[in-house]
C-alpha positions as CSV (number, residue, x, y, z in Angstrom):
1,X,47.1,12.2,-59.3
2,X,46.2,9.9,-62.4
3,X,42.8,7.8,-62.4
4,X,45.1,4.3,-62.7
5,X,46.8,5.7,-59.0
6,X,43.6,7.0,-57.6
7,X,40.8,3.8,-58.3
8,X,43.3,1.5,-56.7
9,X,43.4,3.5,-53.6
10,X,40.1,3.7,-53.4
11,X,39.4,0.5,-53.5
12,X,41.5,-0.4,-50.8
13,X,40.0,2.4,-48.7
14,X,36.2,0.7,-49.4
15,X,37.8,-2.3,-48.4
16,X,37.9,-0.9,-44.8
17,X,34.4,-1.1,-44.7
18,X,33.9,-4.7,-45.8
19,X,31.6,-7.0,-43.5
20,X,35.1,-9.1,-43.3
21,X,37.6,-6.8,-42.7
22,X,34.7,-5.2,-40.5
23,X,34.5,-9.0,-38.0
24,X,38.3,-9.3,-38.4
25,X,38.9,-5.7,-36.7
26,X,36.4,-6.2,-34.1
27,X,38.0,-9.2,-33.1
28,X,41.4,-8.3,-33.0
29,X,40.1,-5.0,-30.5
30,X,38.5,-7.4,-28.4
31,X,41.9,-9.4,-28.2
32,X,43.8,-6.9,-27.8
33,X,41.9,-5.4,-24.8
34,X,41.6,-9.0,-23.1
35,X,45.3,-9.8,-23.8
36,X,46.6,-5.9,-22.6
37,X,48.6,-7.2,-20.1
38,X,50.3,-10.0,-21.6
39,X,51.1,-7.7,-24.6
40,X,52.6,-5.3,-22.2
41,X,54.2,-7.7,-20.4
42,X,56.0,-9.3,-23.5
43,X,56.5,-6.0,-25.9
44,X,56.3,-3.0,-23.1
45,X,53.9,-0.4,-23.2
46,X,55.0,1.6,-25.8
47,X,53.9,-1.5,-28.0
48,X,50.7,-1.4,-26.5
49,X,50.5,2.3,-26.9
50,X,51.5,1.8,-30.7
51,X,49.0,-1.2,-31.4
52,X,46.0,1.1,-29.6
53,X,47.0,4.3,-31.5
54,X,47.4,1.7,-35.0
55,X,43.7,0.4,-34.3
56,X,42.0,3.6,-33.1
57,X,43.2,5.0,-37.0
58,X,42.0,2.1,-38.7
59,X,39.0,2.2,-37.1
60,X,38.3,6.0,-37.3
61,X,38.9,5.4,-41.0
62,X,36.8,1.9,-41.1
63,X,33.6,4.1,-39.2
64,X,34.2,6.9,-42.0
65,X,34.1,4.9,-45.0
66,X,31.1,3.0,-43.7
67,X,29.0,6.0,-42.4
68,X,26.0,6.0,-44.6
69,X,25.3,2.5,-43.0
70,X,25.8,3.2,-39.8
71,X,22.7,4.2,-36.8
72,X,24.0,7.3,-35.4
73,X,21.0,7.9,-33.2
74,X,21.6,7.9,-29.8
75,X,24.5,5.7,-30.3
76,X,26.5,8.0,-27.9
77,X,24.9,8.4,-24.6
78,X,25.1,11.1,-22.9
79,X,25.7,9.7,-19.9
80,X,29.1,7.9,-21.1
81,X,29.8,11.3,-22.7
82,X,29.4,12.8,-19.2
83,X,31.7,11.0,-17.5
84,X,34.6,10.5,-20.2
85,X,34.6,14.3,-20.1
86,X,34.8,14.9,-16.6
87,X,37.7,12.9,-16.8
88,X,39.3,14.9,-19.5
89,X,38.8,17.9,-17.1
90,X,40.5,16.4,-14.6
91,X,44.3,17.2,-16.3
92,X,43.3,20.8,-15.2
93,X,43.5,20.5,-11.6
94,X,45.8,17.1,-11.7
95,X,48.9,17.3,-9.4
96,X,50.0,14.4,-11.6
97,X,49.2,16.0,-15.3
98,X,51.6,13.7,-17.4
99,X,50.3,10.6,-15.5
100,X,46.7,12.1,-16.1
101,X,47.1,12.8,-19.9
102,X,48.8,8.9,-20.0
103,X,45.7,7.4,-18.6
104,X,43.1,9.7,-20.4
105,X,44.6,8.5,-23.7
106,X,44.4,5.0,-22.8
107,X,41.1,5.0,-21.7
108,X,39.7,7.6,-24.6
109,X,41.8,4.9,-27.1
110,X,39.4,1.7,-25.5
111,X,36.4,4.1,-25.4
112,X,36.8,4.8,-29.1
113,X,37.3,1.1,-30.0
114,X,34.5,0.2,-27.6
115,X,32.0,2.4,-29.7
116,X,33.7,1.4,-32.9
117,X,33.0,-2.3,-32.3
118,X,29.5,-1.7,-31.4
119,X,28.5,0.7,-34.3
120,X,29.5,-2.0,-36.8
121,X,28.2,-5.1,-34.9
122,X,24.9,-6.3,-34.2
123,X,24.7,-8.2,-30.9
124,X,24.7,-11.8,-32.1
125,X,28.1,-11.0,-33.9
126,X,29.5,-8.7,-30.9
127,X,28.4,-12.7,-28.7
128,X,30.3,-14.4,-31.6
129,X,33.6,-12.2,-31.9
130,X,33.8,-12.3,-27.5
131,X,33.0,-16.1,-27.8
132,X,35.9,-16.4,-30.4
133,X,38.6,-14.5,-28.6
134,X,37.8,-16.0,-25.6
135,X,38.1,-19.3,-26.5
136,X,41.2,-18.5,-27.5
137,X,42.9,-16.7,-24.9
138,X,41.5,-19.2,-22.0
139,X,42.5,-22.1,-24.1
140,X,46.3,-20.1,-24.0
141,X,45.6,-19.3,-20.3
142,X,45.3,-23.5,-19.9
143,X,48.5,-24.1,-22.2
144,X,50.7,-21.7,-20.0
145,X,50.4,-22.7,-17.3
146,X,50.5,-26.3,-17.9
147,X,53.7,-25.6,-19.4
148,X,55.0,-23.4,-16.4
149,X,53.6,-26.0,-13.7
150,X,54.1,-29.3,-15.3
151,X,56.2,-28.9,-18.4
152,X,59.1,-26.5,-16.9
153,X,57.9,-27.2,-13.1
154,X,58.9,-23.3,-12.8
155,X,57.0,-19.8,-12.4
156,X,57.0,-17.6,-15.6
157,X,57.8,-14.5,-13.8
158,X,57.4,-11.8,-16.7
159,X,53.8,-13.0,-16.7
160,X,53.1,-13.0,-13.3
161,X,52.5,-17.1,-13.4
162,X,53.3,-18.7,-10.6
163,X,53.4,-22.1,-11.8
164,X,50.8,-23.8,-9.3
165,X,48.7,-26.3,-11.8
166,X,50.2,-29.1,-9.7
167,X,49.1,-28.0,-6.5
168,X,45.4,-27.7,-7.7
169,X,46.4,-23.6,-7.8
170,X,46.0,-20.7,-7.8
171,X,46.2,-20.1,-11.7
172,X,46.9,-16.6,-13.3
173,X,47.2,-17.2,-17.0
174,X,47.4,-14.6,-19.5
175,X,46.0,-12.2,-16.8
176,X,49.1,-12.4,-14.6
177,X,46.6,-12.5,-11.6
178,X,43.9,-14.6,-10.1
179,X,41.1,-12.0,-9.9
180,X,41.2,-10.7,-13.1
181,X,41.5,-14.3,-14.9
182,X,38.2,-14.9,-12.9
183,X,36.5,-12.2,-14.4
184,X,37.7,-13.4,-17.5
185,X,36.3,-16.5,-16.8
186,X,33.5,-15.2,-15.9
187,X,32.4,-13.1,-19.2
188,X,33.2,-16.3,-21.3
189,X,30.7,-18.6,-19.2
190,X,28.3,-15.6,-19.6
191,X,29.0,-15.6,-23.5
192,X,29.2,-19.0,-24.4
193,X,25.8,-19.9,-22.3
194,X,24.4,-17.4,-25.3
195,X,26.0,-19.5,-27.7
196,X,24.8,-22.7,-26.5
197,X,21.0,-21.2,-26.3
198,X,21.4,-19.4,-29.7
199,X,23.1,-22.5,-31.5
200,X,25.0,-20.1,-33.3
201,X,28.8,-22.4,-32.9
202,X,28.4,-26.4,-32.6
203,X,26.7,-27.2,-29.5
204,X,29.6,-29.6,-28.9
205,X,32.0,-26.8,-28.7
206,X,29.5,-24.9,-26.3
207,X,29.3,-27.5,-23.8
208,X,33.3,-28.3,-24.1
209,X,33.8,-24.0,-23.4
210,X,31.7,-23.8,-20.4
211,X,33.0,-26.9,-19.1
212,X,36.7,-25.5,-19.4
213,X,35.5,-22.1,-18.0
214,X,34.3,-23.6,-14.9
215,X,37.3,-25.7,-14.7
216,X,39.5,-22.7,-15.0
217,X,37.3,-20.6,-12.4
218,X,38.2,-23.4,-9.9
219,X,41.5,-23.1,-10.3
220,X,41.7,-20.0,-10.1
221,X,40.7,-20.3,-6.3
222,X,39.5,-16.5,-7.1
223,X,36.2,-16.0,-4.2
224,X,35.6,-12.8,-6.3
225,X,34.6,-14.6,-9.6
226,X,32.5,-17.5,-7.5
227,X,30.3,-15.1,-5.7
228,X,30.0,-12.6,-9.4
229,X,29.2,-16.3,-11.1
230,X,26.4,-17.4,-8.3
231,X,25.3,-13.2,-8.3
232,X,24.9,-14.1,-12.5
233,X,23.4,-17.1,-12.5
234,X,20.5,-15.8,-10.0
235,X,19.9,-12.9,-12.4
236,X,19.6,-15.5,-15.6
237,X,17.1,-17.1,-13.6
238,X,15.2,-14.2,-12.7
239,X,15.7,-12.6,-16.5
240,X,14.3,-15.8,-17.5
241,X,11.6,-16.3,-15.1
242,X,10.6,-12.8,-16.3
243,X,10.8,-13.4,-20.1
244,X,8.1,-16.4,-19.7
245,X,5.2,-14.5,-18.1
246,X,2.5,-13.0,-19.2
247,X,3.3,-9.9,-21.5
248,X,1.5,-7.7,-19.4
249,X,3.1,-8.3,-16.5
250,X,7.0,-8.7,-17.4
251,X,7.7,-5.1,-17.3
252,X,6.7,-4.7,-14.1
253,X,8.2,-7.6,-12.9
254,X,11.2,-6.2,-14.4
255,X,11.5,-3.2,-12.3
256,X,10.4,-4.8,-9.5
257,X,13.4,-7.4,-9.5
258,X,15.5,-4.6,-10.8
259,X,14.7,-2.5,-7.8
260,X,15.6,-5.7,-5.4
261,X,18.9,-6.4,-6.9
262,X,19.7,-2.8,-6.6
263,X,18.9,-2.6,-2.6
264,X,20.7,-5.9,-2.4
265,X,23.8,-4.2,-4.2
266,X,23.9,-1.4,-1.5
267,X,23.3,-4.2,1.3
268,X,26.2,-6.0,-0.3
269,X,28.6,-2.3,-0.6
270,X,27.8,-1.4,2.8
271,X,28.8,-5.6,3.9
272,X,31.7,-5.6,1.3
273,X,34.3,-6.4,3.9
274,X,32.2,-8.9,5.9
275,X,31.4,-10.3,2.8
276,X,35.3,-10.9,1.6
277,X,35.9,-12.6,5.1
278,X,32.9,-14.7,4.7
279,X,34.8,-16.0,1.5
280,X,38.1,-17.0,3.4
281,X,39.9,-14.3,2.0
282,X,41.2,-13.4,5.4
283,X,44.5,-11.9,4.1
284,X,43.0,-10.2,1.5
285,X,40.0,-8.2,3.1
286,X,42.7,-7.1,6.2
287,X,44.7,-5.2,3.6
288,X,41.7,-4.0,1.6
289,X,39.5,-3.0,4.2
290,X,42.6,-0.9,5.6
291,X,43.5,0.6,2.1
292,X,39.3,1.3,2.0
293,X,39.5,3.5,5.6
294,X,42.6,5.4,4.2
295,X,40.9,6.3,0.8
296,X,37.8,7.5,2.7
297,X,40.0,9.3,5.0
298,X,42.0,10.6,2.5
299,X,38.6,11.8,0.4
300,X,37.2,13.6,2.8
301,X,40.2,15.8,3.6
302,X,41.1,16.5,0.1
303,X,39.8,17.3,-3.4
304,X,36.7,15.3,-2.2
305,X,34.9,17.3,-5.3
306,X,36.5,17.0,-8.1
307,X,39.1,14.4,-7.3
308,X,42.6,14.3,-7.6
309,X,42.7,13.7,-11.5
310,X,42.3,10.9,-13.7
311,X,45.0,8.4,-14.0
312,X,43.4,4.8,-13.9
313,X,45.8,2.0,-12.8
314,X,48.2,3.9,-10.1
315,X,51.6,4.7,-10.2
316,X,53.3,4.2,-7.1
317,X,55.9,6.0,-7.9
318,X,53.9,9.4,-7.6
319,X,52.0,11.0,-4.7
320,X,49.6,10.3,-3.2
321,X,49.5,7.0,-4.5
322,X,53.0,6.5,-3.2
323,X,51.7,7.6,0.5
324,X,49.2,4.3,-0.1
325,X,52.6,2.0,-0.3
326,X,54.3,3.6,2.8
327,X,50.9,3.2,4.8
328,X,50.6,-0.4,4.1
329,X,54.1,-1.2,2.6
330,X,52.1,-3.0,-0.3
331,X,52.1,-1.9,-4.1
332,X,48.4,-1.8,-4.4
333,X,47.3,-1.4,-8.5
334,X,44.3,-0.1,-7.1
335,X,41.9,0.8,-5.1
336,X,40.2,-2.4,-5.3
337,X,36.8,-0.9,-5.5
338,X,35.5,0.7,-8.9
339,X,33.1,3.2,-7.2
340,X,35.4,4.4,-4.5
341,X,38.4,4.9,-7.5
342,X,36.2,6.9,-9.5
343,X,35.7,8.6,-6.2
344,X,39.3,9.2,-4.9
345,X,40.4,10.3,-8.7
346,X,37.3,12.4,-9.8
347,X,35.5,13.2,-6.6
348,X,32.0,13.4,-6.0
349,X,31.3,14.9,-9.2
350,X,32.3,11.9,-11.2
351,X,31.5,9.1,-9.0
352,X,27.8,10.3,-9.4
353,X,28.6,10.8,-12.9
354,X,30.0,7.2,-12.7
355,X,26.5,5.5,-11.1
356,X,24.5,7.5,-13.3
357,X,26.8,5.8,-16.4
358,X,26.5,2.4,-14.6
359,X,22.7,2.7,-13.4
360,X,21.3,3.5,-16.8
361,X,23.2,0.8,-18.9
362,X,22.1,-1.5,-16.7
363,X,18.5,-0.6,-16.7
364,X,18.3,-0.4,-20.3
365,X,19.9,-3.9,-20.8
366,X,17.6,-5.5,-17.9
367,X,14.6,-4.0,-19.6
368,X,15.9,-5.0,-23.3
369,X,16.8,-8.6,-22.1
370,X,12.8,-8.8,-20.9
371,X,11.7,-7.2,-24.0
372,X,13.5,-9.0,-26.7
373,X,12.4,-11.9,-28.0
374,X,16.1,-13.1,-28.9
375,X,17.6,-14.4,-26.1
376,X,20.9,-12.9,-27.5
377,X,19.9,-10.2,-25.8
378,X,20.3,-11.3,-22.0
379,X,24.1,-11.1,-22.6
380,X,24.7,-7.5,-21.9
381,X,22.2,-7.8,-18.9
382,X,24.0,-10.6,-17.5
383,X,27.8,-9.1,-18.4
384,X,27.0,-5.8,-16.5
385,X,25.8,-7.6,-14.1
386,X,28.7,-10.1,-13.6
387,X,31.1,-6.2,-13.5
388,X,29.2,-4.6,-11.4
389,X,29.3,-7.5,-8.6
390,X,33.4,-7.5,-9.4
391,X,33.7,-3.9,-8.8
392,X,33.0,-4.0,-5.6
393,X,36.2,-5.7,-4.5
394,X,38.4,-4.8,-8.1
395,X,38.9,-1.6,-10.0
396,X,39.5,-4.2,-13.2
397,X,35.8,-2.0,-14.5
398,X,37.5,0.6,-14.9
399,X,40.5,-0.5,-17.7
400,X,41.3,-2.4,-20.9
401,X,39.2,-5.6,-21.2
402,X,36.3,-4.4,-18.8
403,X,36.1,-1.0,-19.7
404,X,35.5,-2.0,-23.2
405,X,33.3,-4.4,-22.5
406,X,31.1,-1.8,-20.5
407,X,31.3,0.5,-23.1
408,X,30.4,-1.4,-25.8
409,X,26.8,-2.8,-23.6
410,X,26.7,1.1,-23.3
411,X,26.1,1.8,-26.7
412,X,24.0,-0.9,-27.5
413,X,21.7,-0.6,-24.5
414,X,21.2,2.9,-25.6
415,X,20.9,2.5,-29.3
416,X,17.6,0.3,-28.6
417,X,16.2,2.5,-25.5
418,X,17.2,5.8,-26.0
419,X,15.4,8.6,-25.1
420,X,16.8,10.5,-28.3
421,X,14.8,8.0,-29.9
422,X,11.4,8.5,-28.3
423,X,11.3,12.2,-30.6
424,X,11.1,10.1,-33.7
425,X,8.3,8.9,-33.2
426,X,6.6,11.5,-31.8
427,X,4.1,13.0,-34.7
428,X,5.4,16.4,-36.1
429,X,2.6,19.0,-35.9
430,X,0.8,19.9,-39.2
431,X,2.2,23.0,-40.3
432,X,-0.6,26.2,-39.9
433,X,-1.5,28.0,-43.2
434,X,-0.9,31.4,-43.9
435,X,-3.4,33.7,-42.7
């Protein structure tokens, strides 16, 4: 190949590592996985599966050409390691190996992207590109369905809106459903209360955003993203009750309200159906509390180790999914509890892998959001927080938008507070001379 061929192409290659091209790719990942099921919806998922497999290449190629700049240490933990290979493992004992293999590559393609996006940004610009996209995609939640329930007065079926903004609701948006809109909903208000505090967008906008987010929350009549909102905004107080006291005494006071929130989480599991009722959702809990006592039945008789493979959002057309839908005569997506999916498809084994994933991410970010003097650094505290309190009636954790987004407060928890890190700077032993 000549040098007149070869520069050009090389240029275009460095180009992939440019701090622009760098932003634009992170925010169209971050779109993409917010937007998964309207994209599906419109193209079909072999679009999806072609725009994934398109933007895990570019960014295996943007991560290589910028490599010298990048922090590799610790930047994989080995906790999320753990678990996305125990899931790989599962194809070998999966009654359902072509369903397995499907969802493996769609969550290894959002686990990729979720590192990429956190290698290359720091946190203010991973706040910036979510505040962005969101803005967006909630503002194009608001404009369909005032066009389905005002506009057309009819339900937009192929997205799964319903066409309710007259009747005060319930709204799905872009998200085809009420629950998942909420959490949404509820990442924005998390991510544009970090924009207002860091001034980093207008503070006009800011205001207008959360505004709009709470508006949209309330529409959405979804009890799941009310209680994660209130279970947030009693962790930003607490986070910031801790940043302002003495230094001395805000780690401690970090573990100690860290070890309260985790007894009230397993107060909360062990009350999840009394909980739902509490709500009003009378309908809902009936059905789920059912589909709960057949899971757990189902567990313990079978595969309660390792699981009966990997396979993420379930296909009701294959066993024993399909047994789920003749029980209940309801196409459940789900098993509308993260922990107890990870439990019915991996087992024992990966649901401890799962809390262990789970339990140190959110340590880490609790402990950096005390630390840190930039407040920017409450909103992977307060995000993990906000999934963790929706997994315990949604499996949304586990998939597209909310997988990423717990991948990518992973890896940034763990880049600042790894224990990989702790053997730089230990002091290396003067070497002995010869005797």
């Amino acid at each position: 190949m000549s040098e007149r061929r070869l520069i050009p192409r090389l240029a275009r290659l460095e180009y992939l590592g440019s701090p622009r091209f760098v932003n634009a790719m992170a925010t169209v990942i971050v779109a993409t996985a917010a937007s998964s099921f309207a994209i599906e919806r419109i193209a079909g998922g072999p679009a999806l599966a072609g725009v994934l497999a398109g933007l895990v290449v570019i960014a295996s190629l943007s991560a290589f050409v910028r490599r010298a700049s990048l922090d590799w240490q610790g930047i994989l933990p080995i906790s999320l390691l753990a678990f996305v290979a125990w899931s790989v493992l599962s194809v070998l004992w999966s009654e359902y190996q072509w369903a397995t293999l499907s969802g493996l590559l769609y969550q290894l393609a959002f686990t990729v992207l979720g590192v990429y996006v956190a290698l290359t940004r720091d946190m203010i610009q991973i706040v910036r590109v979510f505040g962005d996209v969101l803005r967006a995609l909630l503002a194009a939640s608001l404009a369909i369905e005032i066009f389905s329930g005002i506009i057309i007065d009819s339900p937009l079926a192929f997205l799964g809106v319903r066409g309710d903004l007259t009747e005060g609701g319930p709204i799905q948006g872009i998200s085809g459903d009420a629950s998942r809109l909420g959490i949404l909903a509820l990442v924005a208000g998390v991510t544009f209360g970090i924009e207002l505090l860091t001034r980093s967008v207008p503070r006009s906008i800011s205001i207008v955003s959360l505004a709009a987010t709470a508006i949209l929350v309330l529409l959405a009549h979804s009890n799941l993203a009310t209680l994660s909102s209130a279970v947030v905004i009693v962790a930003a107080l607490l986070l910031t009750w801790a940043r302002h006291v003495r230094p001395t005494a805000r780690l401690p006071l970090a573990w100690v309200l860290l070890a309260a929130g985790m007894i009230a989480a397993g107060v909360a599991v062990l009350l999840r159906a009394q909980l739902i009722e509490m709500l009003g959702a009378s309908g809902q809990v009936a059905d789920r509390v059912a589909l709960w006592r057949l899971l757990i039945s189902s567990i313990s008789e079978n595969n309660g180790i390792e699981g009966w493979g990997w396979v993420g959002q379930w296909p009701i057309s294959i066993s024993p999914f399909y047994v789920f839908w003749q029980e209940r005569h309801s196409n459940f997506p789900s098993a509308f509890n993260a922990f107890l999916d990870v439990w019915f498809q991996l087992g024992i084994v990966g649901l401890l892998a799962f809390c262990v994933l789970v339990g140190l991410a959110l340590t880490r970010a609790w402990l950096l959001a005390v630390r840190q003097r930039s407040v920017v650094y409450l909103w992977p505290a307060l995000v993990l927080v906000g999934l963790l309190a929706t997994s315990l009636t949604e499996s949304a954790l586990l998939a597209d938008f909310c997988w990423i987004t717990l991948v990518i407060c992973v890896v940034k928890s763990s880049n600042k507070l790894s224990w990989r890190r702790a053997f730089e700077r230990l002091p290396v032993a003067p070497e002995l001379p010869n005797t």
